[in-house]
Phi, psi and omega in degrees: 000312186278002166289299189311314187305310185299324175288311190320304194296342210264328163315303196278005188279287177339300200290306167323319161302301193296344217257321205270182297297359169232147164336107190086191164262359212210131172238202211223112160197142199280159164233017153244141160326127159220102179234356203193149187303332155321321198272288179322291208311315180289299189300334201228203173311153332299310197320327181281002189292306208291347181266348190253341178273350184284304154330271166336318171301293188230142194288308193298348163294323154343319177275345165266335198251357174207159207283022161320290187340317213249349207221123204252149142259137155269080173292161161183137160305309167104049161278345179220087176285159182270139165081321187235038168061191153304078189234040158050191228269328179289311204280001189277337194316294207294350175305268197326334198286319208286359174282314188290329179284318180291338176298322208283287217296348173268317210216016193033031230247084163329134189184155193231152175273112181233130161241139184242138179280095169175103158303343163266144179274337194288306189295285181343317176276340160291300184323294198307302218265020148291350176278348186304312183309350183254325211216148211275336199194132201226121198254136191240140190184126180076044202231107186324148163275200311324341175326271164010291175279346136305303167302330163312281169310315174291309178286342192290339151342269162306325173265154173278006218221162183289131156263131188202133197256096188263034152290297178272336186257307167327303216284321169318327188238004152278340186285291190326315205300292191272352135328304180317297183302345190290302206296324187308312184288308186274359175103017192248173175235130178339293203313328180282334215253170210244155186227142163236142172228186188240141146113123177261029196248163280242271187336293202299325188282332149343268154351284187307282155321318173263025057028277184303315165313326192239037149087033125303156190253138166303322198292305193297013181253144174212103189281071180268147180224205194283351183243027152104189181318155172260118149282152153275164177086005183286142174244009205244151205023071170228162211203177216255319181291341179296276181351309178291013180245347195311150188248166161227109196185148176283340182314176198213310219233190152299326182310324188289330174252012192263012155311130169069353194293140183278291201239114133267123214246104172207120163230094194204260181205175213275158187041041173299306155286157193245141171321318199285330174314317205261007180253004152294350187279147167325140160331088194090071187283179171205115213267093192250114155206111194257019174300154189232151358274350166240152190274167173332313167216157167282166187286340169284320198274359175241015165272332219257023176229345148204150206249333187277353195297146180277164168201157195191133176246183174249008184236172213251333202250044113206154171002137185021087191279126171268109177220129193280006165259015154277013152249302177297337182284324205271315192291345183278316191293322185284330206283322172331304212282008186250332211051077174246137193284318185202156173257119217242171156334307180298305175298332199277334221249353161285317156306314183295288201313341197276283217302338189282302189287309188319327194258343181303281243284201168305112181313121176307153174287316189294331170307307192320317171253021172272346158239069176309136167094355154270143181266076150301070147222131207346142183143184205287341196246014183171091194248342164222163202282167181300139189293346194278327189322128185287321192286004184290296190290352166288290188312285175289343173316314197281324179318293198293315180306337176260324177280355165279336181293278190324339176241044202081338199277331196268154189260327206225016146037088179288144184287334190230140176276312177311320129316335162302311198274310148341300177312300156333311163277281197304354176282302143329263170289111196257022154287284226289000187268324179274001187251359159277004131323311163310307168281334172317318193254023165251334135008314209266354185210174113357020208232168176259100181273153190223105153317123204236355097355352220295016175251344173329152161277302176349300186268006156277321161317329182278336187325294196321319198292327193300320180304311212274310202267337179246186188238008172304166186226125170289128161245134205218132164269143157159175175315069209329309185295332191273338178275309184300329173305310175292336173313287204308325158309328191238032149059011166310120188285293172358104174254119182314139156083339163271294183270345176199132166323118198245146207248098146266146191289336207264326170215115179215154189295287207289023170296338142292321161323310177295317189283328184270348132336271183329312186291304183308323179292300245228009171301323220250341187217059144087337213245140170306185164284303190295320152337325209253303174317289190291347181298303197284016149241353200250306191260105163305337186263331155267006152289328189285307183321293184322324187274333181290277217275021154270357182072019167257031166179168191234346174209146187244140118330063165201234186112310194313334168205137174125190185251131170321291184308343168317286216299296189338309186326313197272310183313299202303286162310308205265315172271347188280079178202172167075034184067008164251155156203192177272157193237334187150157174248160205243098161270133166240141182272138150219086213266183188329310186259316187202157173299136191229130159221140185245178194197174318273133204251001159227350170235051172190105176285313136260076194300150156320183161286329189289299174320257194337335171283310177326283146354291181282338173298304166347280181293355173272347165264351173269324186274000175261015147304333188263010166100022161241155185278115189301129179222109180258129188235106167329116189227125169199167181306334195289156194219136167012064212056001198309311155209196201263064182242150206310294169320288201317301192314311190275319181303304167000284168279321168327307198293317203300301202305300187292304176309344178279331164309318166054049160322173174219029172236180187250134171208157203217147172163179335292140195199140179300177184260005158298321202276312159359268219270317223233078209294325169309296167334304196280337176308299199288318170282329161207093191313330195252065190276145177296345197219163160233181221040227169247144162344158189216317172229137179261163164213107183243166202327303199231139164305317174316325198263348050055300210254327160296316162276352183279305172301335201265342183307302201287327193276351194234320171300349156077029189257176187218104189300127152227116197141175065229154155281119151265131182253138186115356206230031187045020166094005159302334223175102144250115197247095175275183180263150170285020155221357143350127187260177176280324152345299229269295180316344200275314213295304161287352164261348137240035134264344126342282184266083164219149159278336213268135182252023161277014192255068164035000000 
């Protein structure tokens, strides 16, 4: 009863995503302005004439002047839905809409969903490849066999552009992927192992043809479908892709051959196989039974006849889930960003290596936590990565693009891969195009950040990255044993006491160096030896501050749990001297359309006018770490004297300190952050602003209001922070939020890992 219960809600859940709040998945939206009759004029008559003779001249100008370049079809019939048959091209839809939301959310990829009522493949394929003129790529999908491989074949024929069936091919290179890895692990080689599969349908013969690629021998294939072995001389439901696996043997069933078999390969129906089969299977067998939704066998019933088995579903709630969407949106993007006429051998098997190599390595922080509580690393129990790994598109994307480059195929050819890949990433890490200035001049130098969190996973995860991208040397404070236990859960290379330092509180040689530091500075303002004693095994933050200022580490981390204003406390006693102290923390948004940084959002809850000066001098030497030119805008409810109220006044006096100043950036105030943002606006309320266009940075009265548009940017503005920058602390001392990603922290560790110290 509560299993019934559980599906109705889990349905009716279902029904509610498609329904709420507008019908479907999938909307429209222009990506040019249309506000004004210029703007019609351009997007439509007369103006639109010049993109379309432009076009005419050369067919290959499409991709610059209309989004074809960008933009996939999802054909389908609905003759074969996965799990629901032949339930034609209307009920196949919301399948399809939901292929077109995975192209856009994986792979930023456009697309439209088309279903055709036709049932012949030759007229199917006439439709599809009448379609060429709209679309840059043609995704074929849920389309019965053998049709399937006629529709196929006739547009790849015909058409300029990648046909690509990703029932069969998808499905292929994510098996090729993880196959590959299963043979790593158990010590086997394509060329030797003997494979029995299930299933005569699109998939499985796929599956099989990329197999022989990647050095299966065909005699070593054994083919069953619902009507037992494909023999030779068998007539009955047989096709020309069967027929080439046919064996000459007496054997008839599964039973018979599934003796000494290495791999079992099943896309077929739920309990084909039997426990008693799989304990006939070869040693370390490796066990694929992706029928859906229940597979050939469950994962239980082949531990309890071999326990050592590689094993892979098609479901997501166990281990190594073969799901095609860790292919297709990325094979589609390098073949797009190339113009490669078709997706070819070389890409598809170029796709297996990327995704194949992708699960060796270190498991990414953003997968890690998008399956918090899982153990992602490589081993029988994670043979390819997870669909969410942010790194699929760098990897295979680029992956696919250089072997259509290496085999002719691509029309548009990028010049540097490496900057390609670059592109690639920046799209995924949406940091990262603007921080590489930042990591360029952390590049350049040396220094030792000392974490002061250092059990945190987060801040084992940025360790790795610092090792793995940079040349900074990570000190991570914490427990030896509880950081090497946690390396080793989240799969991490990294070894404590090898690749980076460990700081313990509880035993460290310079525990006494540290505490009577500590006493000398905090002697005069209450605190004893003994006090000094326990700070120093106790307050990581205040160790990591003691080693910056013994000058055993050159910049601290820390923050990741706990209250900003807490830690500050400790920065403050301890790093605050010699003419540094904090000037403000620094957020920068990065948000859809342009970078925003705001100020100051934690540390001056009502600053002065001097502080707000300070504060904006600040941010304007930070911000031009990241290669941009500062246009700082003065924010208070008061709009250019407008009215007489407390903001308005210390900005007010703020604006006089700073003209005394003679800055050598543009800054403008007091002025709401509509006038900010929005340079017409501000034209029309004060013609004569100091700077034109829109602000890049606010800096406003009150911290509440700081902190307030900086949260509502991320939770409701889709922006994503890096920082907060603490200013003012030569670059000594940062203090991030507990809601800091392991990204975000790396992100603040090469603004750390700088030497150069003027930037406030």
């Amino acid at each position: 009863m509560d299993d019934e219960k559980s599906r109705q809600a889990a349905r009716e859940a279902a029904l509610r995503y498609h329904a709420y709040p507008k019908p479907g998945k999938l909307e429209i939206r222009a990506t040019k302005p249309l506000a004004n009759g210029q703007d019609l004029a351009r997007a439509y008559s007369p103006g639109v004439a010049e993109a379309c003779l432009e076009i005419v001249k050369d067919p290959a100008a499409a991709a610059k002047y209309t989004a074809r370049g960008n933009l996939v079809a999802v054909v389908s019939n609905g003759s074969a839905v996965l799990g629901l048959g032949n339930i034609g091209g209307l009920a196949a839809k919301p399948v399809m809409e939901g292929k077109a939301v995975l192209f856009k959310n994986f792979a930023g990829i456009d697309c439209f969903d088309i279903e055709l009522n036709e049932s012949d493949p030759e007229k199917l394929a006439d439709i599809v490849c009448a379609m060429e003129p709209t679309f840059g790529a043609i995704n074929l999908e849920d389309i019965k066999a053998p049709d399937c491989f006629i529709v196929e074949q006739r547009c790849r024929e015909r058409m300029n552009i990648p046909v690509f069936h990703d029932d069969q091919h998808g499905t292929a290179i994510v098996v090729g992927a993880a196959v590959t890895n299963a043979l790593h692990i158990a010590g086997k080689r394509f060329e030797d192992i003997k494979i029995v599969s299930t299933g005569g349908g699109a998939a499985g013969i796929a599956c099989l043809n990329m197999l022989l690629k990647l050095g299966v021998q065909r005699e070593n294939i054994w083919l069953c479908d619902v009507h037992g072995l494909v023999y030779e001389g068998r007539a009955e439901d047989m096709n020309p892709q069967k027929a080439a696996f046919a064996q000459a043997t007496q054997s008839r069933t599964l039973d018979d051959v599934i003796d000494g078999a290495d791999l079992f390969l099943g896309l077929s129906a739920p309990k084909v196989l039997t426990a008693g089969m799989v304990g006939r299977m070869a040693q370390r067998p490796i066990v694929f039974a992706l029928a859906n939704p229940t597979p050939e066998i469950l994962p239980d019933e082949v531990r309890t006849v071999a326990p050592d088995a590689i094993i892979a579903t098609g479901r997501s709630d166990y281990p190594n889930q073969v799901n095609n969407v860790l292919c297709f949106p990325f094979i589609f993007r390098g073949a797009l960003d190339v113009g490669a006429t078709e997706i070819n051998d070389a890409m598809q098997i170029a796709c297996i290596d990327g995704i194949a190599a992708l699960a060796r390595a270190t498991t990414s922080a953003e997968a890690a936590e998008a399956y918090r509580g899982e153990q992602l690393v490589f081993g029988v129990d994670y043979l390819i990565p997870k669909p969410f790994d942010p790194r699929l598109m760098g990897v295979v994307a680029s992956a696919v693009a250089n072997a259509a480059m290496e085999t002719g195929v691509a029309t548009r050819p990028v010049e540097d891969l490496a900057v390609y890949r670059e592109k690639l990433d920046g799209s995924v890490f949406r940091s990262s195009m603007i921080m590489r200035p930042v990591f360029a001049a952390a590049a350049r130098s040396q220094r030792r950040i000392v974490f002061a969190e250092g059990e945190d996973e987060r801040v084992l995860r940025t360790a790795q990255a610092i090792i793995e991208e940079m040349t900074d040397i990570p000190i991570l404070i914490g427990r030896p044993e509880i950081i090497a236990r946690r390396c080793e859960k989240a799969g991490l290379t990294i070894k404590p006491g090898e690749d980076f330092e460990i700081v313990n509180p509880e035993d460290d040689s310079r525990y006494r160096k540290y505490w009577e530091a500590y006493l000398r500075l905090m002697s005069r303002r209450g605190v004893t030896p003994d006090l000094a004693k326990v700070i120093m095994r106790t307050n990581t933050t205040a160790i990591a501050a003691i080693m910056v200022y013994c000058n055993d580490a050159d910049s601290m981390v820390c923050g990741s749990f706990g209250q900003y204003l807490w830690h500050l406390n400790y920065v403050r006693q301890i790093l605050a001297h010699d003419g540094a102290h904090p000037r403000g923390a620094l957020s920068l948004m990065i948000t859809e359309h342009e970078p925003l940084f705001i100020a100051d959002t934690h540390v001056h809850p009502e600053p002065t006018p001097e502080q707000i000066a300070d504060t904006v001098m600040a941010a304007a030497n930070h911000v031009r770490r990241f290669g941009l030119k500062p246009n700082i805008a003065l924010c208070s409810h008061s709009q250019f004297g407008n009215l007489d109220i407390d903001s308005g006044r210390r900005v007010r006096q703020a604006m006089a300190l700073l003209e005394a100043r003679e800055p050598d950036f543009a800054y403008e105030g007091e002025m709401h952050t509509d006038s900010a943002l929005d340079p017409e606006l501000r034209a029309r309320i004060f013609p004569n602003s100091r700077f034109e266009g829109p602000a890049n940075v606010l800096v406003f009265a009150y911290g509440d209001a700081a902190s307030g548009v900086r949260n509502i940017l991320k939770m409701r503005g889709g922006a994503l922070e890096v920082g907060p920058i603490l200013m003012g602390m030569g670059n000594r001392a940062h203090i991030v939020t507990p809601s800091i990603t392991a990204r975000g922290l790396l992100n603040i560790s090469a603004l750390a890992g700088t030497d150069v110290m003027h930037y406030g």
